[in-house]
C-alpha positions as CSV (number, residue, x, y, z in Angstrom):
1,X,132.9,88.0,123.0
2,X,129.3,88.9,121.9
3,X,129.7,92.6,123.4
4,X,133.0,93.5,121.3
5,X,131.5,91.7,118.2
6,X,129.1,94.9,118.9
7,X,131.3,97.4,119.3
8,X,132.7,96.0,116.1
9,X,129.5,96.2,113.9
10,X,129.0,99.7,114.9
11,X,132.3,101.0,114.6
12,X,131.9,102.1,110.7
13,X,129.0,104.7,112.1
14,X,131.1,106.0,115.0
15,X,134.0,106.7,112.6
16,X,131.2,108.4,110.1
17,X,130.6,110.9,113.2
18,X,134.4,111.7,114.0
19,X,134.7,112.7,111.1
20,X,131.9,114.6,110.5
21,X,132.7,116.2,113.9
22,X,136.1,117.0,113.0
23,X,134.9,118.8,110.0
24,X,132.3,120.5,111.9
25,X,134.8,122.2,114.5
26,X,137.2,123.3,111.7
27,X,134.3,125.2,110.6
28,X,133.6,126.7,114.0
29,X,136.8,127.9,114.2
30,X,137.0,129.2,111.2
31,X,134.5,131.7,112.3
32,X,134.7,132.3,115.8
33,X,135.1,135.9,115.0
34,X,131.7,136.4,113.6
35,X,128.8,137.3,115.5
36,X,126.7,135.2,117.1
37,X,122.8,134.8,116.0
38,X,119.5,133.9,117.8
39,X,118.0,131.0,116.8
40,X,114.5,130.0,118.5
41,X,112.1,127.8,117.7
42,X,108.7,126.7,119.1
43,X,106.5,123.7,118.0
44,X,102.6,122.9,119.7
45,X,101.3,119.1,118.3
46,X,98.3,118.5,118.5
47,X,96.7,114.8,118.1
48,X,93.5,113.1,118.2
49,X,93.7,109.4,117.2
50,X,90.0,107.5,117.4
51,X,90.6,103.6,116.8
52,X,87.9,101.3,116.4
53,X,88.9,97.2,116.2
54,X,88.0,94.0,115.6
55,X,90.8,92.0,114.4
56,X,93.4,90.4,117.0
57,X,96.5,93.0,115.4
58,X,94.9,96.2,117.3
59,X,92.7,97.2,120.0
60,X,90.2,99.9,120.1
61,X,91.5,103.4,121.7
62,X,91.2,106.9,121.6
63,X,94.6,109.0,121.9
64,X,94.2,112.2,122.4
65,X,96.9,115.1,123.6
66,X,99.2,117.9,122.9
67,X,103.1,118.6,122.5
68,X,104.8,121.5,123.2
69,X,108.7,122.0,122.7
70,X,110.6,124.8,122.4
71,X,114.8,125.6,122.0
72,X,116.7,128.6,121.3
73,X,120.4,129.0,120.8
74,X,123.1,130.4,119.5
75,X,124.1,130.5,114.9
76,X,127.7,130.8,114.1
77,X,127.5,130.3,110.1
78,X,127.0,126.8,109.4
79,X,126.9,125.8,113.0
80,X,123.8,126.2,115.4
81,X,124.3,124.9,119.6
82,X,120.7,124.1,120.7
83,X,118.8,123.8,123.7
84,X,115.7,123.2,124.6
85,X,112.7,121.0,126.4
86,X,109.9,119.4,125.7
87,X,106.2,118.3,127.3
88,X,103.2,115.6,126.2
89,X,99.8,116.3,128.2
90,X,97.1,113.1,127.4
91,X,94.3,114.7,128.1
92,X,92.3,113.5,131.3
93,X,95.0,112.5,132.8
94,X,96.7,114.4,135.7
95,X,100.4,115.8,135.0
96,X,102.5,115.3,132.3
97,X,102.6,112.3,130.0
98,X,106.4,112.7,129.1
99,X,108.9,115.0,129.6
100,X,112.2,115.1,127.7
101,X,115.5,117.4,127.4
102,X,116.9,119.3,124.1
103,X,120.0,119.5,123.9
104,X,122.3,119.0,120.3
105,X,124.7,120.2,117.6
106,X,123.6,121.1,114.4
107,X,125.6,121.4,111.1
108,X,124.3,122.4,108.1
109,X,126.8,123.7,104.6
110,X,126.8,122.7,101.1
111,X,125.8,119.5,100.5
112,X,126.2,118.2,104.0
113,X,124.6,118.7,107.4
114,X,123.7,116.7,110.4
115,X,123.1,116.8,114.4
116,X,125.0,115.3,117.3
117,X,122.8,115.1,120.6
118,X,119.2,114.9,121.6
119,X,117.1,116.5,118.5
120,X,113.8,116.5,117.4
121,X,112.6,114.2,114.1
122,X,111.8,117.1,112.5
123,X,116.0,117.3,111.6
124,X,114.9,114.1,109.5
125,X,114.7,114.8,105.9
126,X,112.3,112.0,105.9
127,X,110.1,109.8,108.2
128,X,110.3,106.0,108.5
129,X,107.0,104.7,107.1
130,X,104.6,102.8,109.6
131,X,105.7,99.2,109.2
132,X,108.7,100.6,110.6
133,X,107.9,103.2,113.1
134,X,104.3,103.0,114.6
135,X,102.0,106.6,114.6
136,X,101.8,106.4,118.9
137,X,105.3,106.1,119.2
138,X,105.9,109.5,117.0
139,X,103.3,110.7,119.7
140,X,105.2,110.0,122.5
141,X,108.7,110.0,120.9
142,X,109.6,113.2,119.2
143,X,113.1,113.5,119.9
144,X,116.0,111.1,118.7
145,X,118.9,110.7,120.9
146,X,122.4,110.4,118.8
147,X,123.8,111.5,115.7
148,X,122.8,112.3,111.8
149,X,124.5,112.8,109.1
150,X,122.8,113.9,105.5
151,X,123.3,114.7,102.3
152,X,121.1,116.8,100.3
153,X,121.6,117.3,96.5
154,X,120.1,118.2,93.0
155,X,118.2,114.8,92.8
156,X,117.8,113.9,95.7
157,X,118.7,113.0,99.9
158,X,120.7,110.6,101.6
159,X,120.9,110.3,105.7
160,X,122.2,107.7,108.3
161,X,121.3,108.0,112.2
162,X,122.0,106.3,115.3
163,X,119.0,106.7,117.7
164,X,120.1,105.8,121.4
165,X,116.4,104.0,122.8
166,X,117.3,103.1,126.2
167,X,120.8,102.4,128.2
168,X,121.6,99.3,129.7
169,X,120.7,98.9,133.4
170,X,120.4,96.1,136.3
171,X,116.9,95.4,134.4
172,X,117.1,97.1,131.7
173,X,117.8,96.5,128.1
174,X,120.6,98.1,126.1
175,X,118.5,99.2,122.7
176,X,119.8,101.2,119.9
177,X,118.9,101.2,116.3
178,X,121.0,102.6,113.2
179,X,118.6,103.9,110.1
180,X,119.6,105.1,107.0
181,X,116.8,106.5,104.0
182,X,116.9,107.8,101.3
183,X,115.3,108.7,98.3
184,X,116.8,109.9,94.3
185,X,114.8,111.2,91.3
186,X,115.2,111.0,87.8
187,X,112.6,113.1,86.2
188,X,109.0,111.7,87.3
189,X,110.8,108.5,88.3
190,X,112.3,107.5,91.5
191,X,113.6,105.0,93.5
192,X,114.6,104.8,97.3
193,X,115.0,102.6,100.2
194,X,114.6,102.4,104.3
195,X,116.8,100.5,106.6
196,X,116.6,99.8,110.0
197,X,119.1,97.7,112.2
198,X,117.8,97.0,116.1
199,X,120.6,96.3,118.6
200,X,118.2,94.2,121.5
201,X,120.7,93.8,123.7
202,X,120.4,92.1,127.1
203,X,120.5,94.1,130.8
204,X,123.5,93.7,133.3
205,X,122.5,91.1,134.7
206,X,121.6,88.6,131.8
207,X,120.6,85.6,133.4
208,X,118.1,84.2,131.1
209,X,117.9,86.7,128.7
210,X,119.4,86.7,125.4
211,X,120.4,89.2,122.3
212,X,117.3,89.3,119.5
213,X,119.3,90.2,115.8
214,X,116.8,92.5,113.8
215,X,117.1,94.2,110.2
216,X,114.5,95.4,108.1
217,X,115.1,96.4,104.3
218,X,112.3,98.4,102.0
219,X,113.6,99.0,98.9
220,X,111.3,100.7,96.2
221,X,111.0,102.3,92.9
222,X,108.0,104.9,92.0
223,X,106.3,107.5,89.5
224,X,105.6,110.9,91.0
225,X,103.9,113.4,89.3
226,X,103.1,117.4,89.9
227,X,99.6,117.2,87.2
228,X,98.2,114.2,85.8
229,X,94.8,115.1,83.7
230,X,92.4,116.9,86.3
231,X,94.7,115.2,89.0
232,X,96.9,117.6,91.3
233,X,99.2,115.4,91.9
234,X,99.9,111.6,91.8
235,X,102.1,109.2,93.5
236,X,102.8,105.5,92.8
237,X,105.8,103.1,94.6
238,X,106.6,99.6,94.6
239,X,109.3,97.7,96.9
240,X,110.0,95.1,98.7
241,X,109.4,94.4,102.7
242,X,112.6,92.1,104.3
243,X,113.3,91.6,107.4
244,X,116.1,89.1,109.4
245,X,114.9,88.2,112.9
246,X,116.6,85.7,115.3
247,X,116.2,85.0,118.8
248,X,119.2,83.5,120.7
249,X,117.4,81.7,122.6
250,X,117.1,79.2,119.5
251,X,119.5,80.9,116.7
252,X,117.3,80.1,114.6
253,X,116.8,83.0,111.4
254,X,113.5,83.7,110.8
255,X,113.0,85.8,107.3
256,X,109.2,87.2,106.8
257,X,109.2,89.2,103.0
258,X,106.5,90.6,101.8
259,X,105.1,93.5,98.7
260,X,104.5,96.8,99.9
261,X,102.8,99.5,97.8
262,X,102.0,102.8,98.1
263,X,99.5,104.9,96.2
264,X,98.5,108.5,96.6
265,X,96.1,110.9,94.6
266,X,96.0,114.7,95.9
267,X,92.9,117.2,94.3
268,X,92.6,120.1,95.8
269,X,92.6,120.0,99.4
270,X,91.6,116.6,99.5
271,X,93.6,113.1,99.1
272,X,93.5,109.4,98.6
273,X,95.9,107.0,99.8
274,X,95.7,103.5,99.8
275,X,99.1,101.0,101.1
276,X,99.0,98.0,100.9
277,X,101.2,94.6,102.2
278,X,101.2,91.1,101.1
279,X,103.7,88.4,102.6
280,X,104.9,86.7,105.4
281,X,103.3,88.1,109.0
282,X,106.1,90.6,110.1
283,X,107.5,91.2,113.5
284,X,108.4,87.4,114.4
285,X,108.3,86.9,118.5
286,X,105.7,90.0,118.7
287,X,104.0,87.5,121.4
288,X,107.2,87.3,123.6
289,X,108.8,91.1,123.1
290,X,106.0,93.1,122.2
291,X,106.7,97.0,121.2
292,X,109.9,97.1,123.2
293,X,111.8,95.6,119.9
294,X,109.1,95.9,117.3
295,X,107.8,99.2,116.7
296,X,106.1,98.7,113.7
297,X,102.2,99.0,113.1
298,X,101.3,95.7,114.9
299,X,98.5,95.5,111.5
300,X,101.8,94.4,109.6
301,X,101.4,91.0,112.0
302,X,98.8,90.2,108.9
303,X,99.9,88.6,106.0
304,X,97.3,90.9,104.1
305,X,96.7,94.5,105.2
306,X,95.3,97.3,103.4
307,X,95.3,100.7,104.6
308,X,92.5,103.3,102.7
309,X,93.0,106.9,104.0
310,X,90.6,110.3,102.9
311,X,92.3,113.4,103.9
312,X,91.6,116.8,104.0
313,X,93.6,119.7,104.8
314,X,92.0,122.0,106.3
315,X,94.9,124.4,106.9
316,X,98.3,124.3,105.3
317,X,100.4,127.3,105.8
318,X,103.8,128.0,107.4
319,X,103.0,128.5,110.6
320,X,99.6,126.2,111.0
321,X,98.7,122.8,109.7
322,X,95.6,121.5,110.4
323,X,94.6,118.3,108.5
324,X,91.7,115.4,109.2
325,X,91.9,111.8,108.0
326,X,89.3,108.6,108.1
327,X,91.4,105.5,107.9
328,X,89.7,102.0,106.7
329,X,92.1,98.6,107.5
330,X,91.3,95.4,106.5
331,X,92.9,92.6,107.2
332,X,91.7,88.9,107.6
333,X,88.2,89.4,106.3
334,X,87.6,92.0,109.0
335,X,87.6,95.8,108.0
336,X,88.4,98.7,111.0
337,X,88.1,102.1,111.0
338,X,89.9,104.9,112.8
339,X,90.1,108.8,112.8
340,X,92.5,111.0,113.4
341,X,93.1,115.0,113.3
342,X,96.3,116.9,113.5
343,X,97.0,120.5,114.4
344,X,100.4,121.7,114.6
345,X,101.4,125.1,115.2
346,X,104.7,127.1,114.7
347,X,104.3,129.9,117.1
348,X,107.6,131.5,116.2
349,X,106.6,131.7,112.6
350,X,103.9,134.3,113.4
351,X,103.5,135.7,116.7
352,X,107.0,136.0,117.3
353,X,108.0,137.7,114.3
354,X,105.1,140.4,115.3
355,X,107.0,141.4,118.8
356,X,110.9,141.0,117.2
């Protein structure tokens, strides 16, 4: 009963994709007859991540590695077939870190486009923020496996995803998670919301383990400006952190909610951002299911964090980005401090277009 209750809830999305799909072939076929294009794409990332801890949330860490993917494939108007691979080196370690297959559908016309397959986030109009999705796990998890549908218009974006985490096996967990985001603007004003639904399902054989319910709901409203007196730009927003957590074990609803805000000053190359979260401890059960179910920051375990970030961008053209940033996190009465640097590099953008 409990597995075709969730088939059931997730119906609505896999109708979403028919449909989509269906539209997406009519185009196809409409034109077959045209010529075929190229497309290729190559992406080196590039991450150093220094942590230093002291509260219970973290531990101290340096990550430091490379990604490189690449795909080509084939453009027929509005519809691109993909494929591709992808490798993540940790440096001093021997071999590869993670290795992972490209391989999608992409539709893109009008107002609409989306992707059907195994694509990389950067298809995303926008990234979950970090009480949702954790900065290692981008590291380590640049790919989505499913489907995305957007819509991109005068004032703004709308998308809904299914990414496919991990199948179920004699051992293993069946884990997906549906997300939708989006963002619309009214002048300087905005308003938006993230929204995250885990499916922790149990492995074949379930003896003694049960389903864990998650949804997490950020709603927020904010000011954005392009000048404000000597200020290159400044950024302001306001929400709401919800989540609905229940073990089966118990079925018992546990419902952390919180204040999250964002603020972000940008002059010159440099920039100030400070986030901050007040409220219940998030990520109930973190002690029993760890980063398999929530893959949040853990620092959002706090029922006061503060985030303080100096950037500078060193680099910031089409094909290189090259940026450095000293965190500051305090929670608890105990302050931490981390550093990071990120390089990424679109070799296609440059070097390519010099020998084609």
């Amino acid at each position: 009963m409990p597995r075709i209750l969730n088939l059931l809830r997730t119906n609505w999305f896999m109708l979403i994709i028919v449909s989509f799909l269906i539209d997406a072939s009519s185009s196809l076929c409409a034109q077959e007859k045209r010529k075929a294009d190229i497309v290729l794409g190559v992406t080196n990332y590039n991450f150093f991540d220094n942590r230093e801890v002291n509260s219970p949330y973290q531990r101290s860490q340096t990550i430091f590695g490379s990604q490189l993917a690449g795909e080509i494939g084939l453009q027929f108007g509005a519809n691109q077939i993909m494929i591709g691979g992808l490798g993540i080196k940790n440096f001093g370690e021997k071999g590869l870190a993670e290795t992972a297959f490209t391989f999608y559908y992409h539709y893109e016309q009008g107002h609409f486009s989306g992707a059907f397959g195994a694509f990389p986030r950067e298809r995303l109009k926008s990234e979950l923020p970090d009480i949702f999705l954790y900065d290692s796990i981008r590291y380590y998890s640049p790919n989505l496996s499913g489907a995305l549908i957007q819509y991109t218009g005068r004032n703004g974006y709308a998308e809904l995803y299914c990414n496919w985490r991990n199948k179920q096996g004699p051992t293993e967990r069946e884990i997906f998670e549906i997300v939708s985001d989006g963002r619309f603007n009214k002048k300087e004003f905005y308003a938006g919301w993230n929204f995250q639904l885990t499916h922790f399902s149990v492995p074949e054989e379930s003896e003694n383990f049960y389903v864990y319910d998650k949804l997490m709901l950020n709603p927020y409203i904010g000011v954005e400006s392009s000048r404000l007196n000597w200020l290159d730009a400044f950024t302001i927003n306001i929400g709401m952190m919800l989540s609905c957590n229940r073990d089966r074990t118990d079925m018992k609803w546990k419902l952390p909610v919180g204040f999250l805000g964002d603020v972000k000053f940008r002059k010159w190359r440099f920039e100030l951002r400070d986030r901050l979260y007040a409220g219940k401890e998030q990520f109930s059960d973190y002690d029993t299911y760890g980063i398999a179910l929530h893959q949040g920051d853990p620092y959002y375990r706090s029922n006061l964090y503060n985030r303080t970030d100096v950037t500078f961008y060193l680099l910031n053209k089409n094909y290189i980005q090259c940026h450095v940033t000293a965190s500051f996190h305090y929670t608890e009465k105990k302050i931490d401090n981390s550093q990071l640097i990120i390089l990424r590099i679109y070799p296609e953008k440059f070097i390519l277009s010099k020998l084609f």
